[in-house]
C-alpha positions as a printed NumPy array, in Angstrom:
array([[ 42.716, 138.248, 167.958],
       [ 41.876, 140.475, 165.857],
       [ 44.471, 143.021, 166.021],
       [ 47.616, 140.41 , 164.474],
       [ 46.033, 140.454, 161.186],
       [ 45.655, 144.353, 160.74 ],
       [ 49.425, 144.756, 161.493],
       [ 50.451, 142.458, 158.815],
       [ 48.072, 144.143, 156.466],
       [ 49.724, 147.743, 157.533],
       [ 53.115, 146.224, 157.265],
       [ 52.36 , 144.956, 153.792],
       [ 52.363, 148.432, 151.846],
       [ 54.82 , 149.503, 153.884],
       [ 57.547, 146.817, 152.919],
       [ 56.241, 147.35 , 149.01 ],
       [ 57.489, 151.138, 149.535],
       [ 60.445, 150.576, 150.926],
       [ 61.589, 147.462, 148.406],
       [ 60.17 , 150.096, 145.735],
       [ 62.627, 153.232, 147.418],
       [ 65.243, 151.065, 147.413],
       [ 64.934, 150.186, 143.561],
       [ 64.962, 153.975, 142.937],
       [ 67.6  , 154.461, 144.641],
       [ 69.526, 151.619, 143.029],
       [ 69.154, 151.772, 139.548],
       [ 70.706, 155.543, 139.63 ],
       [ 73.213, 154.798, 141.576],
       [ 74.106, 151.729, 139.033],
       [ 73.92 , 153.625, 136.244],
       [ 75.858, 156.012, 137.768],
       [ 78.737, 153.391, 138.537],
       [ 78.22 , 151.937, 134.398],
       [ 79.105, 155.533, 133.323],
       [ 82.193, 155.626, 135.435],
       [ 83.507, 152.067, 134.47 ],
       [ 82.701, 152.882, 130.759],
       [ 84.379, 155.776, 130.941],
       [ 87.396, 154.284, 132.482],
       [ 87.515, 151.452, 129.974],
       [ 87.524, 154.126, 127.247],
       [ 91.065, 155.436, 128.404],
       [ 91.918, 152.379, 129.282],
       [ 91.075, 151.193, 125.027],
       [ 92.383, 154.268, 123.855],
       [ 96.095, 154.493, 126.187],
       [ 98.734, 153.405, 123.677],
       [101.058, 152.545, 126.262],
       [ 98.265, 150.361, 128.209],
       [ 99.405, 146.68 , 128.538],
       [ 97.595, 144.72 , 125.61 ],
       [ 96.628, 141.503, 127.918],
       [ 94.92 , 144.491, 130.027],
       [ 93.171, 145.879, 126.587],
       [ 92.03 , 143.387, 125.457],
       [ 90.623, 142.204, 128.759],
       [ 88.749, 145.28 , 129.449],
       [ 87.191, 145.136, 125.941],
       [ 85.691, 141.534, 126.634],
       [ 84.43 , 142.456, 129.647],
       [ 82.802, 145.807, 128.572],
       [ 81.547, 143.881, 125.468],
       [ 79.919, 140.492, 127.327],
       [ 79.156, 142.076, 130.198],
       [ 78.475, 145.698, 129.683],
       [ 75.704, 144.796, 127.237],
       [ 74.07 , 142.644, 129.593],
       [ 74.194, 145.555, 132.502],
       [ 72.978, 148.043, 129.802],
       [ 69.411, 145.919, 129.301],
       [ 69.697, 145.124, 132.823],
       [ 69.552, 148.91 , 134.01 ],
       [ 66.838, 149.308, 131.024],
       [ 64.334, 147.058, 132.139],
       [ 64.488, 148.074, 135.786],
       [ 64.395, 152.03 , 134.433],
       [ 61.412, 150.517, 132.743],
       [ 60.171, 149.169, 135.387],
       [ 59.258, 152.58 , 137.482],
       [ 57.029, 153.378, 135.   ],
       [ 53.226, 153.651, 136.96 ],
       [ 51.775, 152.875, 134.07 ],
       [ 51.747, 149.308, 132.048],
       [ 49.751, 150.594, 128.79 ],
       [ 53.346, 153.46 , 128.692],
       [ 55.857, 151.211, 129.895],
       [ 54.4  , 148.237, 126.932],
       [ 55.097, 150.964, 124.539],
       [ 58.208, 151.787, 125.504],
       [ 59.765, 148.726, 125.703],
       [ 60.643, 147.951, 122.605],
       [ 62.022, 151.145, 121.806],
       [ 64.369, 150.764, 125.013],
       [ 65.553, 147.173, 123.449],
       [ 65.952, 148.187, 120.162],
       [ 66.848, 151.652, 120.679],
       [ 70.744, 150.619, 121.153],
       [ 71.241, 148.462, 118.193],
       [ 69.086, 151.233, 116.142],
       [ 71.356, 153.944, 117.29 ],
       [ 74.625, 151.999, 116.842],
       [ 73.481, 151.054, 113.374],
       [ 73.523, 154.831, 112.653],
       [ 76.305, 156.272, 114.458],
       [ 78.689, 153.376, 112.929],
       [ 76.812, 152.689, 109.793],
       [ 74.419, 155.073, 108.418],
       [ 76.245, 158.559, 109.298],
       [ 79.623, 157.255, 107.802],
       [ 77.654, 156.634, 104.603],
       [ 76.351, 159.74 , 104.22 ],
       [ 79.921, 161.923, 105.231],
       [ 81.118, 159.723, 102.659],
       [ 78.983, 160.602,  99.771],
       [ 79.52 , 164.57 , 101.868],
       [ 83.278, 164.211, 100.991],
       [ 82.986, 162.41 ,  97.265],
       [ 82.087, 166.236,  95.958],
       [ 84.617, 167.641,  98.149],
       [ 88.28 , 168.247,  96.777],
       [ 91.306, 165.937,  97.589],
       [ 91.637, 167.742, 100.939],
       [ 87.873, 167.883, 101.613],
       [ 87.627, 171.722, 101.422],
       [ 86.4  , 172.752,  98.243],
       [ 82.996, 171.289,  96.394],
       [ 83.903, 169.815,  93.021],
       [ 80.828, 168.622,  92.271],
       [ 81.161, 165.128,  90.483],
       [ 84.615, 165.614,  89.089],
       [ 86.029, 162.999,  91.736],
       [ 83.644, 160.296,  89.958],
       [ 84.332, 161.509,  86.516],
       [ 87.99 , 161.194,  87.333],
       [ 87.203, 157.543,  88.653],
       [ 85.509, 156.448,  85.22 ],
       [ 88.376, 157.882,  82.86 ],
       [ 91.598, 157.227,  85.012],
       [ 93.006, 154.293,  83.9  ],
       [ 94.302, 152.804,  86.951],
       [ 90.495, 152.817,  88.086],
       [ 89.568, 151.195,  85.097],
       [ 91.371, 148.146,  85.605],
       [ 89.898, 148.121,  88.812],
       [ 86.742, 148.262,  87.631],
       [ 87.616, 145.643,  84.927],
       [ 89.427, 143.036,  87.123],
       [ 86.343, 143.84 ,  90.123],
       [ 83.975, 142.515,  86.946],
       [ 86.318, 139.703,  86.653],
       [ 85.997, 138.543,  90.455],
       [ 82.799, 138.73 ,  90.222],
       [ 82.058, 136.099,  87.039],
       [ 85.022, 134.019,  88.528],
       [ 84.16 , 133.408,  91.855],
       [ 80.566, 133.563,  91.26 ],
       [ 79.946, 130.957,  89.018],
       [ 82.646, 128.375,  90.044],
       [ 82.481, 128.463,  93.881],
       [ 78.288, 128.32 ,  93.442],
       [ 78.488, 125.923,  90.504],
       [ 81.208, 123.439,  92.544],
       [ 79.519, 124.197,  95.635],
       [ 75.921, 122.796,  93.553],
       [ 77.672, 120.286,  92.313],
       [ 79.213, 119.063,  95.537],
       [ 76.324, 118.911,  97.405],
       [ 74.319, 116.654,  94.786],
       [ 77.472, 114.293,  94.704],
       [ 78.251, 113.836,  98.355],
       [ 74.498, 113.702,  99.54 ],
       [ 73.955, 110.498, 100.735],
       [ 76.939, 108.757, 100.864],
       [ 78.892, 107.388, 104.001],
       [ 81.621, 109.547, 104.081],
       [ 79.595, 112.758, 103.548],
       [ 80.338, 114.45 , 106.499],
       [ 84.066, 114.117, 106.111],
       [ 84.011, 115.559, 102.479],
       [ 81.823, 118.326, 103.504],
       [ 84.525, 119.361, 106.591],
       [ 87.095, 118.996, 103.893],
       [ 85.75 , 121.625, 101.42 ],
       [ 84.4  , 124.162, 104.028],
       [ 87.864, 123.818, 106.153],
       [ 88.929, 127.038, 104.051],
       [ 86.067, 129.042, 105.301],
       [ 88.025, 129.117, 108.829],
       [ 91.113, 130.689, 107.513],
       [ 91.033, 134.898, 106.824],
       [ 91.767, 136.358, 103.905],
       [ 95.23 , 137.549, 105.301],
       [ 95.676, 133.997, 105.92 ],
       [ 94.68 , 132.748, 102.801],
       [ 97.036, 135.169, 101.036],
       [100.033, 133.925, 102.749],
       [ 98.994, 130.232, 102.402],
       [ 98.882, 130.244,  98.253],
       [101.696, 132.795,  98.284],
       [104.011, 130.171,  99.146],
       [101.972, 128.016,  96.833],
       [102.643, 130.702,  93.9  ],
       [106.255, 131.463,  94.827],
       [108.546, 131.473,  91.812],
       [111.934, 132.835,  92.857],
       [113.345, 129.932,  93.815],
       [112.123, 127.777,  91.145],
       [111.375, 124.807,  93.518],
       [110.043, 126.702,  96.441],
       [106.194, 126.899,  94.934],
       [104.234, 124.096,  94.861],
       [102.951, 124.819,  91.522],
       [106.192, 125.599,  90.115],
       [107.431, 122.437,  91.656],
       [104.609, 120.486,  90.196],
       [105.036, 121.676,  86.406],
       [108.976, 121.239,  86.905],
       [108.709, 117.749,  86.721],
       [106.729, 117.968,  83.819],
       [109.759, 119.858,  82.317],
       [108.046, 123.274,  82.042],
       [109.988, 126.441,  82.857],
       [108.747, 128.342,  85.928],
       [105.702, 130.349,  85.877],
       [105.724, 133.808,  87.858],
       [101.926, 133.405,  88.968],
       [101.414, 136.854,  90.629],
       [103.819, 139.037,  87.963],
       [102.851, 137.338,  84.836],
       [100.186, 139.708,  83.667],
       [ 98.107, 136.612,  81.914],
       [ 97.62 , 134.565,  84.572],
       [ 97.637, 136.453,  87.906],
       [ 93.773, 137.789,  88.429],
       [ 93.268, 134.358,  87.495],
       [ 95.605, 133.105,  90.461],
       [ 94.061, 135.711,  92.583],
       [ 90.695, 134.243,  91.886],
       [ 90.865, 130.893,  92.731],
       [ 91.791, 132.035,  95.945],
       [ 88.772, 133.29 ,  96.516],
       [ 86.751, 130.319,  94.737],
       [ 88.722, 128.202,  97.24 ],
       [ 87.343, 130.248, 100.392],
       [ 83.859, 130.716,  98.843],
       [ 83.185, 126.976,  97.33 ],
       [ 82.869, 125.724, 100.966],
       [ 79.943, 127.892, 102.024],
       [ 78.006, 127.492,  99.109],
       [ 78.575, 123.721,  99.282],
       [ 77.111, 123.895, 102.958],
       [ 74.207, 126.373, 101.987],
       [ 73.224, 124.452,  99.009],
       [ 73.419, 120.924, 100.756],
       [ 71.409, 121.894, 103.855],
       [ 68.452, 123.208, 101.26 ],
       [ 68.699, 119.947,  99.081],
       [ 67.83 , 118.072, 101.78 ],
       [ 64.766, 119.772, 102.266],
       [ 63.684, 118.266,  98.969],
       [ 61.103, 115.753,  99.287],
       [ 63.039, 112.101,  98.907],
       [ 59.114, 111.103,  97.865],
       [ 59.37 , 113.587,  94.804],
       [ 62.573, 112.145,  93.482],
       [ 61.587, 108.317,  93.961],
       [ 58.608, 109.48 ,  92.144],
       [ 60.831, 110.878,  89.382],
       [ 62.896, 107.593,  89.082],
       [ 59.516, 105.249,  89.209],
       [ 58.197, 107.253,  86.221],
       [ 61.93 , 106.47 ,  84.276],
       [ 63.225, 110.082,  84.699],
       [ 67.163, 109.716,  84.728],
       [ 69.487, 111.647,  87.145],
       [ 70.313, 114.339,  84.588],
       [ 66.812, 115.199,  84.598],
       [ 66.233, 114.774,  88.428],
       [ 68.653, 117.263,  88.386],
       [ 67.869, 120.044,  86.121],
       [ 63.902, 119.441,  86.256],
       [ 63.627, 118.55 ,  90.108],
       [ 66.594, 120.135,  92.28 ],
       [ 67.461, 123.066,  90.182],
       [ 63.601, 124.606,  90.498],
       [ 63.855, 123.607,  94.189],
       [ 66.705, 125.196,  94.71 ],
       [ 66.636, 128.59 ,  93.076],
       [ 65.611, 130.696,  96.133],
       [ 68.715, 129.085,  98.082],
       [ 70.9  , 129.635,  94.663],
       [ 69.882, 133.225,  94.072],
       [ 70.522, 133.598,  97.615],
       [ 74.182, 132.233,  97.598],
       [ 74.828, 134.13 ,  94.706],
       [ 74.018, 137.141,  95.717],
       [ 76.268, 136.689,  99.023],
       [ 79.228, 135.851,  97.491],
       [ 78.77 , 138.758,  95.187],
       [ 78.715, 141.303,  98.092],
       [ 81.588, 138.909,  99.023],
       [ 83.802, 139.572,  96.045],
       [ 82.533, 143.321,  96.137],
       [ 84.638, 143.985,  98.985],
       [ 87.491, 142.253,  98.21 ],
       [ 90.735, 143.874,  99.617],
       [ 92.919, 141.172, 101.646],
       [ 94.062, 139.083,  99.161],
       [ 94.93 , 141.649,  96.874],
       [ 96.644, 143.508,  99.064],
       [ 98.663, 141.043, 100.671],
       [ 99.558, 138.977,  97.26 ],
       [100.193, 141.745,  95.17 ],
       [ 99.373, 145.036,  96.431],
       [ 97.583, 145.961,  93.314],
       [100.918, 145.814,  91.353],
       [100.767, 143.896,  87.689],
       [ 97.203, 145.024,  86.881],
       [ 95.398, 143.454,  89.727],
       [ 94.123, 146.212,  91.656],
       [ 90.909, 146.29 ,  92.746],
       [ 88.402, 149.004,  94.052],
       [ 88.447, 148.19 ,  97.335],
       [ 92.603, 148.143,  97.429],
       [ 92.892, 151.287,  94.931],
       [ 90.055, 153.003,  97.85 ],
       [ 92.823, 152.278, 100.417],
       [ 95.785, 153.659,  98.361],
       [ 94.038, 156.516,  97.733],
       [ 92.987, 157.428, 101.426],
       [ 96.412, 156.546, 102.965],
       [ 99.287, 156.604, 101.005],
       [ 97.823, 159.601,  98.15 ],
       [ 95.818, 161.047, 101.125],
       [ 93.341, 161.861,  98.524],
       [ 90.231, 161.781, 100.364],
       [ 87.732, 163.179,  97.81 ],
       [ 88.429, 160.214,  95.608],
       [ 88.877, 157.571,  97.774],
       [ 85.171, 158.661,  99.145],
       [ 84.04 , 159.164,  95.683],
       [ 85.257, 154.927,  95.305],
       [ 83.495, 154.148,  98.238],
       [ 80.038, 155.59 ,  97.147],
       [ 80.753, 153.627,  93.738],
       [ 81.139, 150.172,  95.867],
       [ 78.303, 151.016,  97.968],
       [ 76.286, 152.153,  94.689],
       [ 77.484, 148.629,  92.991],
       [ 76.258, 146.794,  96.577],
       [ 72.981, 148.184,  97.162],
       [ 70.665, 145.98 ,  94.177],
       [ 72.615, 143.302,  95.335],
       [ 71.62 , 143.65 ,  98.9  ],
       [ 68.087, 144.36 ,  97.715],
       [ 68.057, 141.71 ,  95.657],
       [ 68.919, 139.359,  98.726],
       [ 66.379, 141.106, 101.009],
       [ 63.492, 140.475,  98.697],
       [ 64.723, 136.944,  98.222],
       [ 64.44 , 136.125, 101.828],
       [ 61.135, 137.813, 102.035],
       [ 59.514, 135.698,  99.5  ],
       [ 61.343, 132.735, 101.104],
       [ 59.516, 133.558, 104.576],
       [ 55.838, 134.578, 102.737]])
């Protein structure tokens, strides 16, 4: 009777070794088979002639499930580490390892080659020093781009945040809130490309009646106006493109955090006789200033980087270029790389308070 219970105790260890053998064994050969399929979804991305449907199904694959096989094969890698104090202390390298090292390779290491060829010469093989920036400040094309990027910026900025504050204080709490919201932030949906097309139509001025706008003022007996050409009026038709796409989100933002407003606060405020003007500028604008600043500074980086519209409305053509479109024309058609690098460095310089402006925001919104 007493031998049946030794055997199970010897057979114990042994099935632990072998379920442990076969793990070694299996995670190599799985990684081994992850580097072969990556590889062969590489060609597969890069062949030219490779049926799209076949593309584009490889890259969802590789993308939903390669990620997941990736952390996968890292935890049971992991996992074969003896000892738990090591293996704790690699972990989270191992899980953030791959988003730390993408962030560089894509993000960081561009950044610097492109401040590496902003000194360089237009065909990146001489060092000029600064002379690509100096040539940025004092060429006039830049200048305007520079001058209508300033624009953009006071434009969208105040009226999409200022409509989107507004907005949110009228529609809060009424019956068909919802709706009104889903109205304004429908725009959000559509690209920029999109956009651009959309109000292109609505700016078109050759026919006269084709336009809406033109078709609008016509019956007011107005001649046509040629939106995007007329030199007067077209950064100002570019920008309320852009208010239109923007006003949406900041309505959304803005409502979401005015809700988070005490209702106890602002019954208070109306017990003690305070009207709504003053509900409003001594009540929701204090309480809101974190989520304002915080709007403001996204649709800044927003506008920063504005390329689409311009580019499909106009081109840059009439005085509307921007930096972001003059970056492109410089890179491609001018194949002037020195300067177009030298233009990204000055977007990224212009970018960076913003973005630490935001971070610091959202760390005193979390202490």
């Amino acid at each position: 009777m007493s031998s049946q219970p030794q055997t199970s105790t010897n057979t114990e260890p042994r099935s632990r070794n072998n379920v442990g053998l076969a793990q070694m064994l299996l995670v190599p050969l799985a990684l081994l088979i992850s580097i072969l399929v990556g590889r062969w979804s590489l060609g597969v991305m890069k062949d030219a002639e490779a049926p799209r449907l076949l593309v584009v199904g490889v890259a969802l694959l590789v993308g939903v499930f390669g990620i997941w096989i990736a952390y996968w094969l890292c935890n049971e890698l992991l996992n074969l580490i003896p000892s738990e104090t090591l293996r704790e202390k690699i972990r989270p390298i191992i899980f953030v390892g791959p988003a730390l090292a993408l962030l560089i390779i894509y993000l960081v290491y561009p950044t610097v080659m492109t401040a590496y060829y902003s000194v360089l010469d237009k065909n990146s093989e001489a060092f000029v020093g600064l002379d690509n920036y100096t040539f940025a400040f004092k060429n006039r094309t830049i200048q305007i781009a520079l001058r209508n990027n300033l624009y953009w910026i006071v434009g969208v900025t105040t009226f999409s945040v200022v409509g989107g504050l507004i907005m949110a204080v009228l529609f809060d709490k009424v019956r068909y809130e919802s709706v009104a919201k889903s109205m304004i932030f429908l725009p959000m949906i559509i690209s920029f490309v999109g956009a651009g097309v959309i109000w292109r139509f609505m700016y078109a001025s050759n026919p006269p009646g084709v336009g809406l706008l033109n078709a609008f003022i016509g019956n007011f007996d107005y001649k046509p106006v040629a939106w995007l050409i007329n030199k007067s009026v077209n950064n100002i038709s570019l920008i309320v493109i852009m208010i239109w796409l923007q006003t949406g989100f900041c309505l959304v933002i803005l409502s979401a955090a005015l809700k988070a407003i005490p209702a106890d606060i602002i019954d208070a405020a109306r017990v003690d006789g305070a009207g709504e003007l003053d509900i409003f500028w001594r009540i929701i604008i204090p309480s809101l200033k974190t989520t304002i600043l915080t709007v403001v500074t996204t649709v800044v980086i927003a506008v920063l980087k504005v390329f689409d519209i311009v580019f499909v409305m106009t081109n840059g053509n009439y005085e509307t270029e921007v930096i972001a479109n003059r970056m492109f024309t410089e890179f491609f058609r001018n194949q002037n790389y020195g300067l177009s690098s030298a233009l990204t460095m000055i977007l990224v310089i212009a970018v960076l308070p913003v973005m630490i402006i935001n971070v610091r925001n959202a760390r005193r919104q979390r202490g």
